[in-house]
LOTORLO-425832 format. One record per residue (C-alpha): residue in one letter; residue number from 1; chain; x, y, z negated. Coordinates in Angstrom, 1 decimal, padded with zeros to 4 digits. Each point is the difference from the previous one (the first is absolute). Layout:
N
[site 'A' NUM 'A' [X Y Z]];
...
This chain:
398
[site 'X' 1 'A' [021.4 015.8 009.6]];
[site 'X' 2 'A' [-001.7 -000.8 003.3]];
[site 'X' 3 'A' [002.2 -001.0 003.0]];
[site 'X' 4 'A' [-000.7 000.2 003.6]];
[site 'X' 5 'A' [-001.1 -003.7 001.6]];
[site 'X' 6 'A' [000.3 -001.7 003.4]];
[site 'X' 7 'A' [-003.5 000.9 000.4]];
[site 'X' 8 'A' [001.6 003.5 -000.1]];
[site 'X' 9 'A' [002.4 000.2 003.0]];
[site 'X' 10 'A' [-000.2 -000.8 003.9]];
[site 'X' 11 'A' [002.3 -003.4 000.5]];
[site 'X' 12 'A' [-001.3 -000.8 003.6]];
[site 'X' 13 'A' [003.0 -000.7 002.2]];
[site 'X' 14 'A' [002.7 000.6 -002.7]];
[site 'X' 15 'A' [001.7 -002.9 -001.6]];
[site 'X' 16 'A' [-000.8 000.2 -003.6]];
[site 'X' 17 'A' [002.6 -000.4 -003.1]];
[site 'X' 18 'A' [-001.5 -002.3 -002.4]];
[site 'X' 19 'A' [002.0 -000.9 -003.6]];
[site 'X' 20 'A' [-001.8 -002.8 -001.6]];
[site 'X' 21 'A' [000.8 -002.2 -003.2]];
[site 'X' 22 'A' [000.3 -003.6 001.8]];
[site 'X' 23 'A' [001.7 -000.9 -003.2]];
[site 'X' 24 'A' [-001.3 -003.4 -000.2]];
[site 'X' 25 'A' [000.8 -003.5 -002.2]];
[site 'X' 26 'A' [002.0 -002.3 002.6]];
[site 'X' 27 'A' [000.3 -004.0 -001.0]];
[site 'X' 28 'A' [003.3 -001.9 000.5]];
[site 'X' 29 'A' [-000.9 -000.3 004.0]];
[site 'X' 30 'A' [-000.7 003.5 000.7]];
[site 'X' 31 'A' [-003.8 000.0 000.1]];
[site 'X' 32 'A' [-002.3 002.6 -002.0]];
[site 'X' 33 'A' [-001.2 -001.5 -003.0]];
[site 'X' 34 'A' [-002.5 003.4 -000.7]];
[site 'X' 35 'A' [-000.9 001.5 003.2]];
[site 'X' 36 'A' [-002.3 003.1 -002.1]];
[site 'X' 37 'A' [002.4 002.7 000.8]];
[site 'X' 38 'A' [000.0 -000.6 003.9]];
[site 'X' 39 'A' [-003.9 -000.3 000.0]];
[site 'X' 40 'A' [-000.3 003.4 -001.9]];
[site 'X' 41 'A' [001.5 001.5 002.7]];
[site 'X' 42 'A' [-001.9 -000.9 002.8]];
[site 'X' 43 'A' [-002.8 002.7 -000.4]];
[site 'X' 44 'A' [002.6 002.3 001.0]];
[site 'X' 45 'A' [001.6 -001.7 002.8]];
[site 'X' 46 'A' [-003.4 -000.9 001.7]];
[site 'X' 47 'A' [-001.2 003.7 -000.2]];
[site 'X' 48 'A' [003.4 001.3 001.5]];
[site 'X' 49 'A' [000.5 -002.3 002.9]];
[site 'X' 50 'A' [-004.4 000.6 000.9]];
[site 'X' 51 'A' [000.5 003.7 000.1]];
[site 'X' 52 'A' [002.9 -001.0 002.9]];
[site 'X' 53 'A' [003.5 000.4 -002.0]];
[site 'X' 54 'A' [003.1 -002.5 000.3]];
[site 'X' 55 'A' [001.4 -001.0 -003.6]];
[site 'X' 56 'A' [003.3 -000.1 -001.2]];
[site 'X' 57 'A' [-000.2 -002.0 -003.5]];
[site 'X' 58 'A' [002.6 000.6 -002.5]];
[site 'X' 59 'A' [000.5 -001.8 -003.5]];
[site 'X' 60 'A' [002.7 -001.9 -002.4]];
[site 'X' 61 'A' [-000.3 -003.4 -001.5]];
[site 'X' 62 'A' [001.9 -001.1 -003.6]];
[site 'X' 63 'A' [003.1 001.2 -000.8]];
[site 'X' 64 'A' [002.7 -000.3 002.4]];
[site 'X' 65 'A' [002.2 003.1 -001.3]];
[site 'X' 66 'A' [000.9 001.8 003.3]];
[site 'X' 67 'A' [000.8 -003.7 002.0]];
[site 'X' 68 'A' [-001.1 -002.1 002.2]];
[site 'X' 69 'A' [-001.5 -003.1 -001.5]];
[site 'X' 70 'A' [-001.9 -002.6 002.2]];
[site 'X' 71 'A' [-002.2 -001.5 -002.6]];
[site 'X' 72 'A' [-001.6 003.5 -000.3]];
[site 'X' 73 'A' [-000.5 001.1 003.8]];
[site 'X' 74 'A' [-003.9 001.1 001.0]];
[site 'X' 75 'A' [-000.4 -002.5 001.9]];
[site 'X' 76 'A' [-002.7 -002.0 -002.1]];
[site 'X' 77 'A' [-001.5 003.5 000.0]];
[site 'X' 78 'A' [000.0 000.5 004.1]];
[site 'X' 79 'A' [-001.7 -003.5 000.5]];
[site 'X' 80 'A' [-002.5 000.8 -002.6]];
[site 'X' 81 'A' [-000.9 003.3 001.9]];
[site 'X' 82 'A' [-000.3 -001.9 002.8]];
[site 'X' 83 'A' [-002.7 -001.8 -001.4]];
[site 'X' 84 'A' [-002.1 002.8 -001.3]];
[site 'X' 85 'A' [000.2 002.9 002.5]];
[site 'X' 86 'A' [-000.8 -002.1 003.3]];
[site 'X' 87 'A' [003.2 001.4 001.7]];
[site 'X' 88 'A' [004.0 -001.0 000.1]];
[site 'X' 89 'A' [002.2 001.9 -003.1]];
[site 'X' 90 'A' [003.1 -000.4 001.4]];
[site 'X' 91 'A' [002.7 000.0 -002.7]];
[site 'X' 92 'A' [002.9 002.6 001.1]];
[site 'X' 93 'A' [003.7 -001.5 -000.9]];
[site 'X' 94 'A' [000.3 002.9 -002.2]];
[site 'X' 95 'A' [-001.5 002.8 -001.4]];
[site 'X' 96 'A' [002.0 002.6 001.5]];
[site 'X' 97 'A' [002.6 -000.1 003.0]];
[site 'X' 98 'A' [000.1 -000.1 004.2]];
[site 'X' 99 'A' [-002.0 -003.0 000.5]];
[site 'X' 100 'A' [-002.3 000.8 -003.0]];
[site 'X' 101 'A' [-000.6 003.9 001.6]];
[site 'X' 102 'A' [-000.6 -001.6 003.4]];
[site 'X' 103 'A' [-002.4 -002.4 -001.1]];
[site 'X' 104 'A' [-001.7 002.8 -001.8]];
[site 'X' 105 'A' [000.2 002.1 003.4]];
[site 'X' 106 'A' [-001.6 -002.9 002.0]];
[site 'X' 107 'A' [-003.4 -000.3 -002.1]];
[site 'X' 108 'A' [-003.4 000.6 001.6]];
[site 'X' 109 'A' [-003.5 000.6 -001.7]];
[site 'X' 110 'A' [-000.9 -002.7 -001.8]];
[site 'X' 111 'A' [003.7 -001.5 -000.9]];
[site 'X' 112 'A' [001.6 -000.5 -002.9]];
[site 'X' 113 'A' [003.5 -000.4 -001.1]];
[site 'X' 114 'A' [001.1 -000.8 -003.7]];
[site 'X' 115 'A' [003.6 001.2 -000.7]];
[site 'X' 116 'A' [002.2 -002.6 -001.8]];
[site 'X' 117 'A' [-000.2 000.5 -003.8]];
[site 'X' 118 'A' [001.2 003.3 -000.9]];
[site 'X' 119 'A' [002.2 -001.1 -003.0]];
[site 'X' 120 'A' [002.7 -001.8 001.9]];
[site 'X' 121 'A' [001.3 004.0 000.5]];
[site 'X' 122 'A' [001.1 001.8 -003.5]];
[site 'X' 123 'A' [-001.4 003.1 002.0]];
[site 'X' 124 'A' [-003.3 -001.0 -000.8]];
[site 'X' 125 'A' [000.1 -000.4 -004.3]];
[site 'X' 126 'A' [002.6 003.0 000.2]];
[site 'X' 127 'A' [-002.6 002.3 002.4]];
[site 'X' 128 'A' [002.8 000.7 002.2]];
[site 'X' 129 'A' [-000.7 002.9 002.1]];
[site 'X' 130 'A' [001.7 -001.0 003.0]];
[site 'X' 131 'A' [-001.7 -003.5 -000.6]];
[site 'X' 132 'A' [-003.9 002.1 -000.2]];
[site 'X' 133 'A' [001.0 001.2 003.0]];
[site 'X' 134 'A' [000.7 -002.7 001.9]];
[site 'X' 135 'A' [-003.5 -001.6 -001.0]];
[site 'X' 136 'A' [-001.8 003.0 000.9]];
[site 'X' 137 'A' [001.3 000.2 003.3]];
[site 'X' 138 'A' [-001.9 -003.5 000.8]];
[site 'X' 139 'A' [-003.5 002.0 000.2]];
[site 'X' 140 'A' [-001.4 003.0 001.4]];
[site 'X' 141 'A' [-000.2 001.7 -003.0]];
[site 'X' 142 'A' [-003.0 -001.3 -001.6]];
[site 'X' 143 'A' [000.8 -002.2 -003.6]];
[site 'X' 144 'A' [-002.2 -002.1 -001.9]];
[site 'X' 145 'A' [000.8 -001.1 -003.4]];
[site 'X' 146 'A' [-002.3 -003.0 -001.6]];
[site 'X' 147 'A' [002.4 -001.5 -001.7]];
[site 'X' 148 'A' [-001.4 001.2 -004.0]];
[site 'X' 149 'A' [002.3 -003.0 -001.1]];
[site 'X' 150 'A' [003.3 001.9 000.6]];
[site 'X' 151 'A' [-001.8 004.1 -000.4]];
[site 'X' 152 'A' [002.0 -000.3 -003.2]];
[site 'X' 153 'A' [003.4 000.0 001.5]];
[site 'X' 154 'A' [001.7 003.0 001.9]];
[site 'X' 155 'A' [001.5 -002.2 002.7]];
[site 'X' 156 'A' [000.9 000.9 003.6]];
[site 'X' 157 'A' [-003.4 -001.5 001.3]];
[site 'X' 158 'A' [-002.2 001.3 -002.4]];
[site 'X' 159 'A' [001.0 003.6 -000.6]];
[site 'X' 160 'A' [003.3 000.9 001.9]];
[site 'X' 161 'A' [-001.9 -000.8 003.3]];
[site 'X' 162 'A' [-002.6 002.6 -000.8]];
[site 'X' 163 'A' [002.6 002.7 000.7]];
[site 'X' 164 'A' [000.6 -000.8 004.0]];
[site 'X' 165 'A' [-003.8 -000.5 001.3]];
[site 'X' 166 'A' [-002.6 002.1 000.3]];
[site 'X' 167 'A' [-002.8 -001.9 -001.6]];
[site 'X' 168 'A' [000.0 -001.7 -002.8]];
[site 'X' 169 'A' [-003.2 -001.5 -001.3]];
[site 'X' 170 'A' [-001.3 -003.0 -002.2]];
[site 'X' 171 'A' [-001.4 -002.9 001.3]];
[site 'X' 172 'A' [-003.5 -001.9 -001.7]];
[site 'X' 173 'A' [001.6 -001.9 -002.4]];
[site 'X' 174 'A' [002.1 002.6 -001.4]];
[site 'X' 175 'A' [-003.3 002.3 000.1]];
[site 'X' 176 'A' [-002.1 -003.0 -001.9]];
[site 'X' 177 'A' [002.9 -000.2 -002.3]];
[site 'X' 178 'A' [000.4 003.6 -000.9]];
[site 'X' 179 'A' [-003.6 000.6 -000.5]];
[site 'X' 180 'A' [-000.6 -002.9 -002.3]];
[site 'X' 181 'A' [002.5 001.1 -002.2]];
[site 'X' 182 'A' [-000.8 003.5 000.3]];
[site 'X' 183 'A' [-003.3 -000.3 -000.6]];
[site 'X' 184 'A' [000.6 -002.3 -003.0]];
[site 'X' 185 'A' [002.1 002.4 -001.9]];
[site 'X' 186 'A' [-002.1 003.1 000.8]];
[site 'X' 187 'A' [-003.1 -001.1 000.2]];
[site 'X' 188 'A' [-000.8 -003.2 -001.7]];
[site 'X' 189 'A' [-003.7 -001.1 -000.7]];
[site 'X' 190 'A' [000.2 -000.7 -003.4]];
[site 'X' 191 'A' [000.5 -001.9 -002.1]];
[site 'X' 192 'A' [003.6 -000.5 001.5]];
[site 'X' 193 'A' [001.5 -003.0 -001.5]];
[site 'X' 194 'A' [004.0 -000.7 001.3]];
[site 'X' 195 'A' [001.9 -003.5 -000.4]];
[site 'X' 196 'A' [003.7 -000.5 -000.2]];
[site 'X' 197 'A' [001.6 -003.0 -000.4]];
[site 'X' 198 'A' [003.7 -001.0 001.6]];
[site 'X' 199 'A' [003.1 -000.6 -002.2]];
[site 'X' 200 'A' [002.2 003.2 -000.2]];
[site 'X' 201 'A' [-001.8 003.4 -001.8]];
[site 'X' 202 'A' [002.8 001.8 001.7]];
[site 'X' 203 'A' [-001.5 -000.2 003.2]];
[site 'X' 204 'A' [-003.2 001.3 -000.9]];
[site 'X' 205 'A' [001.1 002.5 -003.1]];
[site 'X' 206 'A' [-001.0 003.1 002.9]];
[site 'X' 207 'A' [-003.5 -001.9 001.1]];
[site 'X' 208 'A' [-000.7 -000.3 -004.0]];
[site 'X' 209 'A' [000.5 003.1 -000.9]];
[site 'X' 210 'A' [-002.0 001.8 003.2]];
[site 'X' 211 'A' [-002.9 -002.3 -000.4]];
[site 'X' 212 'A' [-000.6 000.6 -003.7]];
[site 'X' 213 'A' [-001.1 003.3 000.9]];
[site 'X' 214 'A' [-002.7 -001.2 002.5]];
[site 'X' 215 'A' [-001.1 -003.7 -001.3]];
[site 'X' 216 'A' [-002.9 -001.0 -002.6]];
[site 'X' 217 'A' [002.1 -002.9 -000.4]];
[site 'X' 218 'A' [003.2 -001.4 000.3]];
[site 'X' 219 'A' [000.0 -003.8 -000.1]];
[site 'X' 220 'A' [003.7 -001.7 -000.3]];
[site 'X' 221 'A' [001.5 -003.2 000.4]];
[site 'X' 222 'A' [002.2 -002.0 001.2]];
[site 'X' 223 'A' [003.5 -000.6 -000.8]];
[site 'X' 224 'A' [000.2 004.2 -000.6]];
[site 'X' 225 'A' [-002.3 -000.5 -002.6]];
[site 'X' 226 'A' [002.4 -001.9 -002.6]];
[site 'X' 227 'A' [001.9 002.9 000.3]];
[site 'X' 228 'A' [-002.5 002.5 -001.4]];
[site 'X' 229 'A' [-001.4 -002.8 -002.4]];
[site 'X' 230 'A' [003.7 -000.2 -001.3]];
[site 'X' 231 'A' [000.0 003.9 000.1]];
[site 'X' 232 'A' [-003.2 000.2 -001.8]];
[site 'X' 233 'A' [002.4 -002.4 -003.0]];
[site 'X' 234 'A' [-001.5 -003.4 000.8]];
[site 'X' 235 'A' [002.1 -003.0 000.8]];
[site 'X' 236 'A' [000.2 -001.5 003.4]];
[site 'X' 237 'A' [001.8 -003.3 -000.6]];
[site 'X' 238 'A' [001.5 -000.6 003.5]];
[site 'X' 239 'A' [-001.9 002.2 002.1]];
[site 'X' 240 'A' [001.4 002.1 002.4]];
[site 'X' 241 'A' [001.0 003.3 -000.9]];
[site 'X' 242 'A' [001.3 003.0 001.4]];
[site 'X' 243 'A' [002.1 001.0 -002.9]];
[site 'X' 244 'A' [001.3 003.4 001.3]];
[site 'X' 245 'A' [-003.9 001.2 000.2]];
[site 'X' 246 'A' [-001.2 -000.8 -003.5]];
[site 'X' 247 'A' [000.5 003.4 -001.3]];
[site 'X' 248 'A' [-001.7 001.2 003.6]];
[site 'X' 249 'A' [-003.1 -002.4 -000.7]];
[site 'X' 250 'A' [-000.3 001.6 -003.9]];
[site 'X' 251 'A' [000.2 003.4 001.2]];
[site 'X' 252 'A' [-002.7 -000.8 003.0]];
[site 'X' 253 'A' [-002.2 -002.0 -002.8]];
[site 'X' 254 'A' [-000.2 003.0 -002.0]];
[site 'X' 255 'A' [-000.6 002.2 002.7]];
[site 'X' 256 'A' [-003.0 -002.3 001.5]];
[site 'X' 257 'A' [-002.1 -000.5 -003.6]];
[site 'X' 258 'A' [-002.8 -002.2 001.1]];
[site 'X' 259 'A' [-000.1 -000.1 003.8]];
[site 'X' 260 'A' [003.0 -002.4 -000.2]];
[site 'X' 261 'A' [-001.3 -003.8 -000.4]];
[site 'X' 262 'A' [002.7 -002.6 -000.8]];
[site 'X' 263 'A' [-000.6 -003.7 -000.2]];
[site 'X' 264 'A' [-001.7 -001.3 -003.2]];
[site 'X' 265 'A' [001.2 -003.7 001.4]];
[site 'X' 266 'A' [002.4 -001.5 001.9]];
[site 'X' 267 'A' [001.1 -003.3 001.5]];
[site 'X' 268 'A' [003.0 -001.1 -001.1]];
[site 'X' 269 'A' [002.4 -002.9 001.5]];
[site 'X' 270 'A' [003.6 -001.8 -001.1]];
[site 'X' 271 'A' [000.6 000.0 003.9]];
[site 'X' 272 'A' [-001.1 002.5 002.8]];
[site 'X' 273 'A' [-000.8 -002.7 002.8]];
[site 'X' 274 'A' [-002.7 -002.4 001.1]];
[site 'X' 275 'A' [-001.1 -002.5 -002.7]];
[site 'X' 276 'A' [001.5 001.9 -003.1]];
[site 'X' 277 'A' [-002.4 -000.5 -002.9]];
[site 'X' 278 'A' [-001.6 003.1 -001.0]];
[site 'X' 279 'A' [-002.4 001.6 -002.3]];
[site 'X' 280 'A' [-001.5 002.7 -000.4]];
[site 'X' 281 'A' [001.0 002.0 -003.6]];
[site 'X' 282 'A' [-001.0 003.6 -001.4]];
[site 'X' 283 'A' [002.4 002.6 000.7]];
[site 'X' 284 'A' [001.2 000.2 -003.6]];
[site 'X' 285 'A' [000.9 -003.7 000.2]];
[site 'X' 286 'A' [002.1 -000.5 002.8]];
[site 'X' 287 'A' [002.6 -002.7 -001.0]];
[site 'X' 288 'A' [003.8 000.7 -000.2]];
[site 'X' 289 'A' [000.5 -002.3 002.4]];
[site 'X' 290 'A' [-002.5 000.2 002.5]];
[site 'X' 291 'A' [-000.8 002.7 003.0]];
[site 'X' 292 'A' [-003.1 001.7 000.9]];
[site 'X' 293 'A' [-001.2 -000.7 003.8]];
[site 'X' 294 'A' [-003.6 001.0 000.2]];
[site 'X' 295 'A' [-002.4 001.5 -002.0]];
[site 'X' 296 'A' [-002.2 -001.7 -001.8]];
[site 'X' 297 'A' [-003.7 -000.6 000.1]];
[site 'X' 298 'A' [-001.0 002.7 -002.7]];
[site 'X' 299 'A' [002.3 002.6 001.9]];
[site 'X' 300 'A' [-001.9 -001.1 003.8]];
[site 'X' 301 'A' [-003.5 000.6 -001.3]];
[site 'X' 302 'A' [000.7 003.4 -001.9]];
[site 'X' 303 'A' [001.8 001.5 003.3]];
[site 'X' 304 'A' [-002.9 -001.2 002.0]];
[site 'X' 305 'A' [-001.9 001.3 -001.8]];
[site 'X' 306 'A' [001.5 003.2 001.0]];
[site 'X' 307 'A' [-000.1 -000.5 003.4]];
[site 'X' 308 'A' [-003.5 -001.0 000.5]];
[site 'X' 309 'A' [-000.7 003.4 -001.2]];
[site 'X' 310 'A' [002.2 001.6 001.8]];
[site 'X' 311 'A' [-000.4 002.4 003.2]];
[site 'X' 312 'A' [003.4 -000.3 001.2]];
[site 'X' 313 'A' [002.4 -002.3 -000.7]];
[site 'X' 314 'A' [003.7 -000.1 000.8]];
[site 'X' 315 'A' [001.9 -003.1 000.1]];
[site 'X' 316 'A' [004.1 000.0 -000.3]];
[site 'X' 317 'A' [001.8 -002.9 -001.4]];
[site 'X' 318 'A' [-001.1 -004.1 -000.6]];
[site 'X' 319 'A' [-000.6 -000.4 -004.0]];
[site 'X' 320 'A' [001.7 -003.5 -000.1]];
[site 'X' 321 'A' [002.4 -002.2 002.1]];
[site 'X' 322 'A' [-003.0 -000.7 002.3]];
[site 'X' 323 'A' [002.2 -002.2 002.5]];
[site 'X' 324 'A' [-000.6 -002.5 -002.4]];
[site 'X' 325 'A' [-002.9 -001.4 000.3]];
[site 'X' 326 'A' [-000.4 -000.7 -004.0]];
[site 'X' 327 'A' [000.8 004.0 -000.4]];
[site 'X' 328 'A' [-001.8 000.8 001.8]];
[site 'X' 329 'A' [-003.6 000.3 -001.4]];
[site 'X' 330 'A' [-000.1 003.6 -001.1]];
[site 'X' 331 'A' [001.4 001.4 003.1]];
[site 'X' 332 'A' [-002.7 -001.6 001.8]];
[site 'X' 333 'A' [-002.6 000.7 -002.4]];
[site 'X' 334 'A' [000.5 004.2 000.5]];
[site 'X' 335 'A' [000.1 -000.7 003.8]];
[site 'X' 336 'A' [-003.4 -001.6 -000.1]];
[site 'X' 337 'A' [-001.2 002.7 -002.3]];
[site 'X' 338 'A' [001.0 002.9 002.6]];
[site 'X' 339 'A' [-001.0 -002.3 002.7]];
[site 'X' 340 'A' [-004.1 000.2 -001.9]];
[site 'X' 341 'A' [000.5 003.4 -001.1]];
[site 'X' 342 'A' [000.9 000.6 003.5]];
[site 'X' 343 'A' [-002.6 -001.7 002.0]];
[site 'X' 344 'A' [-002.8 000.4 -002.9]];
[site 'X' 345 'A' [000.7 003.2 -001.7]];
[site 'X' 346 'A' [001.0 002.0 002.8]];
[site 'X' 347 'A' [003.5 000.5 -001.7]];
[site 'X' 348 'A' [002.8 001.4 002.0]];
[site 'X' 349 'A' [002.6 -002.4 -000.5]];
[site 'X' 350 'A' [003.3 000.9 001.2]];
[site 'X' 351 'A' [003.2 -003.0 -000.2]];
[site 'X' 352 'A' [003.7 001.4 000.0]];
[site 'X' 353 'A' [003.4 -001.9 000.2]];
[site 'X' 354 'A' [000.5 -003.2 002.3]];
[site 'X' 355 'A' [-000.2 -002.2 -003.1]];
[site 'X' 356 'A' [-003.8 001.4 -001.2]];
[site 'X' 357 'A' [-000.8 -000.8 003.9]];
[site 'X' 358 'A' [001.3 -003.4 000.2]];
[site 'X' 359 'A' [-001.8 -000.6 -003.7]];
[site 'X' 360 'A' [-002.9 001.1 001.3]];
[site 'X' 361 'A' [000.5 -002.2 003.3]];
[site 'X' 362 'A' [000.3 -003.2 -002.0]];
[site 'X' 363 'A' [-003.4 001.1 -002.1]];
[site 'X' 364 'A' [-001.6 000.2 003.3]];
[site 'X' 365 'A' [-001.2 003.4 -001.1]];
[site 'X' 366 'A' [001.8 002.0 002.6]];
[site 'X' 367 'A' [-002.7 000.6 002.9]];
[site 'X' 368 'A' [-001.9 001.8 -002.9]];
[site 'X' 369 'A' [001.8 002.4 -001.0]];
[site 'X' 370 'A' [-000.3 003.3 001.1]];
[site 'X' 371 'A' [003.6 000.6 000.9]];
[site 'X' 372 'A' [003.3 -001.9 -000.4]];
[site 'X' 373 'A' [002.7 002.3 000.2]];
[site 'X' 374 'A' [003.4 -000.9 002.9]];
[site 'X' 375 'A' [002.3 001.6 -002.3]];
[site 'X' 376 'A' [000.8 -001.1 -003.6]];
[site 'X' 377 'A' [003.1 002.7 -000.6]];
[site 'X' 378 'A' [-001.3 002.6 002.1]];
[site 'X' 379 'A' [-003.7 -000.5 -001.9]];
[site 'X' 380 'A' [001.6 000.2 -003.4]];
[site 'X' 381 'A' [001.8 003.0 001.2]];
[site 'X' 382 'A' [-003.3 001.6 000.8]];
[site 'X' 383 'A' [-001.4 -000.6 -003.0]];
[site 'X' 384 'A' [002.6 001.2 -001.9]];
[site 'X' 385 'A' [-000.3 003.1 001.4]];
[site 'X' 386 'A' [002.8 000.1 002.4]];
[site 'X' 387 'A' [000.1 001.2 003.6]];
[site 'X' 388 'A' [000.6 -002.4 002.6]];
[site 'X' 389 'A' [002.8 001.4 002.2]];
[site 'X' 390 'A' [-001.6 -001.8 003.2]];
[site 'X' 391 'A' [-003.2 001.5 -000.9]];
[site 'X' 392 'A' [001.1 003.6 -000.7]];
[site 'X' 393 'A' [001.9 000.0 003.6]];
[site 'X' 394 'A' [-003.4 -000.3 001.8]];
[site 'X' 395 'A' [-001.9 003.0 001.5]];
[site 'X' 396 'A' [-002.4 001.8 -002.3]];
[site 'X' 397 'A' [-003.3 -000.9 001.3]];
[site 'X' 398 'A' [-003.1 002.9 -000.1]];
């Protein structure tokens, strides 16, 4: 489904609509702990304000249910512009209103403003109409959405603006992000090896079952793994378990036959935190009284095995409790395998979900990769075969 790009559309003199996904980790003080999400988007924003447009920045931050919440204002996020565009992103004292629109009215080529986080209106998560509208009328009529992270979600800024402008087009990241995925599930090079780890089987029931179709192999672990170990009869001691999905996982084991690898061995631990003793024990010998954390050695060299063969590889889920550093091991072992299969295979390695990123971060295997997804719901989404609701709104492109 090809869409229509800013390279697409004339946006010299206009000022330019842009909804991005500035939805960034903030420490206790307010400063951006992971700043990957703002330096995705600054392809975009560099090509836009060259070609002689103004920008009007939109974007939400957390969760602050429809009110106003000082600890999650865009601020952070305006400074940080600052830095990487080489011009002033003046933070508007809302995201709609008076002074907002006459801030808006006042921009010149080369400007940019960045509307105060969209979220402190219910308008926004509800797609208000009225609320659209009032965003739209901050541009000329022009709309760029690069914000893959929130394409799942039918909100006022994503898809209810689409409706009162004239243009509405995808930005480079949301291109990049669209035709890795894309590409992946149409037109793989093969063999086409897929990895999901996380805890819940719940939230990835849709992604299974549309990716059995397409994989050669369908590696699993994590803490969603006990649950189709316990579906497949075995016991799991105190491993975490997703109890309403066993009967899901025995129906999807039956359904996958061989393509579907489970663990072999795991590591197992009294306590989940730093300095827990642990060992690492055969799947069918997982004490009463002990829960699984990692995989286990046996486990890591079969699946990389798998991926060193492998022509594409898709990454969704860590396969242990890799924030500890003693849990770690097999997390980091499959990064370093996609980062060689990568770099010396000429694998396309593609990473989904902001936990697979930050795992493969602390592996110091993320430069090599050949993309790392912005958007953990809105991938899994994708791969499950769902449209995105921000991505449908866009113009058809030729």
């Amino acid at each position: 489904m090809a869409k229509r790009t800013i390279d697409d559309i004339d946006v010299a003199g206009k000022r330019v609509l842009v909804r991005e996904d500035f939805n960034v980790p903030l420490d206790g003080d307010g400063r951006i702990i992971d700043d990957r999400r703002v330096r995705a988007a600054l392809p975009s924003l560099w090509q836009l304000l060259e070609k002689g447009s103004s920008l009007v920045l939109m974007s939400h931050l957390g969760r602050p249910r429809g009110q106003v919440r000082s600890g999650l204002s865009l601020e952070p996020i305006a400074q940080e512009l600052h830095r990487h565009l080489g011009t002033s992103a003046h933070l508007a004292p809302d995201c709609i209103g008076e002074e907002t629109a006459a801030l808006a009215s006042e921009l010149r080529p080369g400007s940019v403003l960045l509307l105060e986080n969209l979220r402190f209106h219910p308008g926004e998560e509800a797609n208000d109409i009225g609320f659209a509208r009032q965003l739209a009328d901050l541009g000329n009529g022009i709309y760029v959405n690069d914000a893959f992270g929130a394409a799942h979600r039918a909100h006022a800024s994503t898809e209810g603006i689409t409706r009162h402008v004239d243009h509405s087009v995808a930005g480079y990241l949301m291109k990049k992000e669209l035709q890795y995925l894309q590409e992946a599930l149409s037109e793989p090079a093969r063999p086409f090896v897929a990895i999901l780890g996380g805890a819940k089987v719940a939230d990835k029931i849709e992604v299974i079952e549309n990716l059995l179709g397409k994989v050669d192999a369908l590696l699993i672990g994590g803490g969603m793994s006990y649950t189709f170990l316990k579906a497949r009869g075995q016991e799991i001691g105190d491993s975490l378990c997703d109890e309403e999905s066993v009967s899901v996982a025995a129906d999807l084991l039956a359904k996958a036959g061989d393509r579907l690898h489970l663990p072999e061995d795991v590591v197992v631990a009294r306590r989940v935190a730093p300095g827990a003793e642990h060992e690492a024990v055969a799947v069918d010998a997982i004490p009463g009284d002990r829960a699984g954390v990692d995989i286990g050695p046996r486990t890591r060299e079969r699946f990389i095995e798998h991926l060193s063969q492998a022509g594409t590889i898709l990454w969704n889920g860590p396969l242990g409790v890799f924030e500890i550093d003693d849990f770690a091991a097999g997390t980091t072992a499959v990064a370093q395998a996609l980062e060689q299969a990568t770099w010396e295979s000429g694998a396309v390695s593609i990473i989904g979900g902001g936990d697979t990123a930050a795992a493969v971060d602390k592996a110091g295997a993320a430069k090599r990769m050949s993309h790392i997804s912005t958007g953990g719901g809105a991938s899994l989404e994708a791969l499950g075969g769902r449209v995105l609701p921000g991505v449908e709104a866009l113009d058809e492109g030729g």
